[in-house]
C-alpha positions as CSV (number, residue, x, y, z in Angstrom):
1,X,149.1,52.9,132.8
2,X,147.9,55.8,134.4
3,X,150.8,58.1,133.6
4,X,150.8,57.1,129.5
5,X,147.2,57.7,129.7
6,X,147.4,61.3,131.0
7,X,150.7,62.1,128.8
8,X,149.0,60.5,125.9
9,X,145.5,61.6,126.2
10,X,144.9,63.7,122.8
11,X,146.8,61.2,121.0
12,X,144.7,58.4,122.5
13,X,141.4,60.2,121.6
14,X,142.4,61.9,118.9
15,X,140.4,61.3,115.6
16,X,138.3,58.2,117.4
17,X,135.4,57.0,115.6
18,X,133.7,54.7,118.5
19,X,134.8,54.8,122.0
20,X,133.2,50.9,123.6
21,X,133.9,51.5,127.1
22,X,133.0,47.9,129.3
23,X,132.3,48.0,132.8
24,X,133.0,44.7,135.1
25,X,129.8,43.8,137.1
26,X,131.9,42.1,139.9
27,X,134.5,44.9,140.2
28,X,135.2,46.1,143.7
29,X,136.5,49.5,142.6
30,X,133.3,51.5,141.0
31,X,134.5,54.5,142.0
32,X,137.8,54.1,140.2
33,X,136.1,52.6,137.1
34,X,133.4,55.7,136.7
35,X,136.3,58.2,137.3
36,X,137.7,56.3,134.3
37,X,134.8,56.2,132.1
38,X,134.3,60.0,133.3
39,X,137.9,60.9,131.9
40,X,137.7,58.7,128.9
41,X,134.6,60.7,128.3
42,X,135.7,64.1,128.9
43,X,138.9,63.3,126.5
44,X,136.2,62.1,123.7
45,X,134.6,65.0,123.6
46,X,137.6,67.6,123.6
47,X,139.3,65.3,121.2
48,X,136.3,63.4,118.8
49,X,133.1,65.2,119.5
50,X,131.6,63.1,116.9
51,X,132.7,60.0,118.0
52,X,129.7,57.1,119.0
53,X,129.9,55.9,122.7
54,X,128.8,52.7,123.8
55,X,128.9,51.5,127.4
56,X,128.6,47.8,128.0
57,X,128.2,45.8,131.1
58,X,130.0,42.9,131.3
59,X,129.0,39.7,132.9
60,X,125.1,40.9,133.5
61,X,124.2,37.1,133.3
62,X,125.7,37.5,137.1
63,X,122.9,39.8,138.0
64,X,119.7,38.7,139.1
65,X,116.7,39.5,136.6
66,X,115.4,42.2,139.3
67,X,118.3,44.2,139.7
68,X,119.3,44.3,135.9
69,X,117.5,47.6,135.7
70,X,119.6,49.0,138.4
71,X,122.9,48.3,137.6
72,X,121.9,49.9,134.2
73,X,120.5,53.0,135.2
74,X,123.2,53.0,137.8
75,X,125.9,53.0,134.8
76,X,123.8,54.8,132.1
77,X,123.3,57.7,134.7
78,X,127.0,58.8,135.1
């Protein structure tokens, strides 16, 4: 996937409208996933500067109430 994803990129994220990016609270690889979002990003940008962006978090309910707020601004701040 990686490979088709860097031949591909402009085609990928060429004329995009919305880009809904998920992030996986229980994933043991959070480096991997923000260098993902991070490249998804950058390709938006050259590729659909107008396009809307929204980044969810997926399975919050796992969190505890406290550390909602973290994980957030954790995600929202890359």
């Amino acid at each position: 996937m990686e490979n088709y994803f860097a031949s591909q990129r402009d085609n990928i994220f060429r004329n995009v409208e919305v880009l809904i990016y998920v992030f996986d609270v229980e994933s043991r690889e959070l480096e991997k996933d923000m260098h993902y979002y991070q490249s998804c990003l950058e390709a938006i940008l050259q590729n659909s500067p107008e396009a809307r962006i929204f980044c969810l978090i997926h399975k919050m309910d796992l969190v505890q109430d406290d550390q909602r707020d973290i994980v957030s601004t954790s995600v929202n701040r890359k």
